[in-house]
N, CA and C atoms as an extended XYZ file, in Angstrom:
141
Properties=species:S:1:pos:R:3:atomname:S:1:resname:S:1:resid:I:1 pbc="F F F"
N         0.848       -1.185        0.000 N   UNK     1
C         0.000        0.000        0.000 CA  UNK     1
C         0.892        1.247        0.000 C   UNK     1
N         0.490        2.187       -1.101 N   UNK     2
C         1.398        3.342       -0.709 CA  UNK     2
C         1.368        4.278        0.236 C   UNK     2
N         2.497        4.918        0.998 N   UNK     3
C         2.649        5.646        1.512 CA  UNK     3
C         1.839        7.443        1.596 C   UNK     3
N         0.769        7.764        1.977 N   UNK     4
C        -0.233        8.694        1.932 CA  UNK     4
C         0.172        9.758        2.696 C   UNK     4
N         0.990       10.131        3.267 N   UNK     5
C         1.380       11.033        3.860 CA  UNK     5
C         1.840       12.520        3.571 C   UNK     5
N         1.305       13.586        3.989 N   UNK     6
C         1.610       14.881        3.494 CA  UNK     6
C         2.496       15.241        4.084 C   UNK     6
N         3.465       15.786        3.553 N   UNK     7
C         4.523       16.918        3.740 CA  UNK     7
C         4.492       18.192        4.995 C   UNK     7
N         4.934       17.956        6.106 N   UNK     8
C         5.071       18.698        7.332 CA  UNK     8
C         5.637       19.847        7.321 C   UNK     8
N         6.361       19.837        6.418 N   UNK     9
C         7.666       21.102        6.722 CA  UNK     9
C         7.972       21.273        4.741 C   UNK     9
N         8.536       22.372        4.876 N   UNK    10
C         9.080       22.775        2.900 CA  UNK    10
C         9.903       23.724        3.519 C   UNK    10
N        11.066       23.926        2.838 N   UNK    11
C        12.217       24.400        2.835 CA  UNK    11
C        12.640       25.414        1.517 C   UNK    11
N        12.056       26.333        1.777 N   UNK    12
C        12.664       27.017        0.329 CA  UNK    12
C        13.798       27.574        0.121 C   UNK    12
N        14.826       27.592       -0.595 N   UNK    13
C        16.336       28.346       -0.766 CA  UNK    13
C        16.469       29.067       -2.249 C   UNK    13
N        17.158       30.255       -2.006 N   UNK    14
C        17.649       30.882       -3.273 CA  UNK    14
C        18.133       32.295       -3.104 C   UNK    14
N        18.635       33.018       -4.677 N   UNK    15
C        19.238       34.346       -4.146 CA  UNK    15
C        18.266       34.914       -3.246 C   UNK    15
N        18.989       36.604       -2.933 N   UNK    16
C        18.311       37.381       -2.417 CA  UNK    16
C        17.157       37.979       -3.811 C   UNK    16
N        15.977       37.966       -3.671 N   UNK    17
C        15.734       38.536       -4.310 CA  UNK    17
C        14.915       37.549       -5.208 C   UNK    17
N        14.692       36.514       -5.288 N   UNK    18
C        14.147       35.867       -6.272 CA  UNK    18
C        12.986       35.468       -6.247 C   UNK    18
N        12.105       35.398       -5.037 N   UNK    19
C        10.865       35.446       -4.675 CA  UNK    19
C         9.782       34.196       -3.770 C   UNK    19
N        11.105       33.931       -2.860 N   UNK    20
C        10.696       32.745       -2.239 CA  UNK    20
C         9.538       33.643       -1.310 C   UNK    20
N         9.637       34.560       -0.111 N   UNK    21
C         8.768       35.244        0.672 CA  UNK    21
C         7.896       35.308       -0.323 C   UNK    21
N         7.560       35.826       -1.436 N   UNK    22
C         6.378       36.096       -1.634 CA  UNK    22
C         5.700       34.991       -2.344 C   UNK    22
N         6.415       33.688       -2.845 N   UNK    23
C         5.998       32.458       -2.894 CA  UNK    23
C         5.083       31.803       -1.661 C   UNK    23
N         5.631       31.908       -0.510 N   UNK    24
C         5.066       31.389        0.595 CA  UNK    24
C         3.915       32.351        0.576 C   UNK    24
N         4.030       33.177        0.718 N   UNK    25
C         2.446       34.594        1.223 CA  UNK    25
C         1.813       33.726        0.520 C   UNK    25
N         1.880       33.564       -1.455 N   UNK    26
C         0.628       33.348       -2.386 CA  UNK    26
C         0.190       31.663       -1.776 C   UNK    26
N         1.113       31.164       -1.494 N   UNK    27
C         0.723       29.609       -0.475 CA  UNK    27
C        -0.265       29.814       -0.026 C   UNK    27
N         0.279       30.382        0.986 N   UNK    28
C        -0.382       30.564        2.450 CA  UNK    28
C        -1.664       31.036        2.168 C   UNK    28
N        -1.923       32.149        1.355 N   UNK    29
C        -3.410       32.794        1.127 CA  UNK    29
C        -4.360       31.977        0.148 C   UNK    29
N        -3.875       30.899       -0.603 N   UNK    30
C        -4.651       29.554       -1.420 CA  UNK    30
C        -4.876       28.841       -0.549 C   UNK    30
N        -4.539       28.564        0.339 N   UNK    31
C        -4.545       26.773        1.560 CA  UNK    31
C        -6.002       27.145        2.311 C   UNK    31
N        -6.609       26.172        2.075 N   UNK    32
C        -7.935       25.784        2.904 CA  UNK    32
C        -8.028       25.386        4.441 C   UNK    32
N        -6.896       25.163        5.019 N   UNK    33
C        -6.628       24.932        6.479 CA  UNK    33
C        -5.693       26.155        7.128 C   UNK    33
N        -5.878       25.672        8.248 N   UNK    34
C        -4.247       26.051        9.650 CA  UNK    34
C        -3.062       25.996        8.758 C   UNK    34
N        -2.153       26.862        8.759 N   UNK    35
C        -1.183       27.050        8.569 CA  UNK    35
C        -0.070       27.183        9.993 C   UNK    35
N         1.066       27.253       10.297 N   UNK    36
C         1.773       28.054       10.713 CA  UNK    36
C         2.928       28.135       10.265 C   UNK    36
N         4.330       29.007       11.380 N   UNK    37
C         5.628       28.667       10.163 CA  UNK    37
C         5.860       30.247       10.720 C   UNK    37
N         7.112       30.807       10.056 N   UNK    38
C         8.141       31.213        9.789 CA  UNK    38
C         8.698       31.861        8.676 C   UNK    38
N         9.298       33.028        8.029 N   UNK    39
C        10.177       33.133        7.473 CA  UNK    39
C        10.584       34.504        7.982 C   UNK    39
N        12.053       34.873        6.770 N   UNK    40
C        12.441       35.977        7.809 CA  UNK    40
C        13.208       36.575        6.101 C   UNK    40
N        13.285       37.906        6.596 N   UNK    41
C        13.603       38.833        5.553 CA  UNK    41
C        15.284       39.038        6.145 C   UNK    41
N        15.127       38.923        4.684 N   UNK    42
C        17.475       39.021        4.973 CA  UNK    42
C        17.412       40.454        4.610 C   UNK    42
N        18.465       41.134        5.527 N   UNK    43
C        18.843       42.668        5.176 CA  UNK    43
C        20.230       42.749        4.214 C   UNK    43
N        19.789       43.097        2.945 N   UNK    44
C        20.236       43.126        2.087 CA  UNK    44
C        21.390       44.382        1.836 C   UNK    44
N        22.578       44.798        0.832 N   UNK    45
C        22.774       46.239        1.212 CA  UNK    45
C        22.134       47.061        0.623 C   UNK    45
N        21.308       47.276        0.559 N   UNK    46
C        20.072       48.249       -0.490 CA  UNK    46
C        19.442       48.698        1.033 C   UNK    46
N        19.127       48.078        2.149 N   UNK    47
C        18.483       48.217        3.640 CA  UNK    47
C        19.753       49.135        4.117 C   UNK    47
């Protein structure tokens, strides 16, 4: 029988700038349940 299990945790990586934060937001605001979690804005030298 296969394995049915959803995914707990996602890990996103990449430059500064390429659009993982606002990947997660458009997630987060499609999902039909509880969410929670984390991310964090890197201070870039443009900040």
């Amino acid at each position: 029988m296969a394995d049915k299990t959803t995914p707990k945790n996602i890990l996103f990586i990449g430059s500064p700038g390429c659009g993982k934060s606002t990947l997660i937001e458009k997630i987060v605001q499609r999902m039909n349940r509880p969410c929670n979690g984390f991310f964090t804005n890197d201070k870039t030298d443009e900040d």
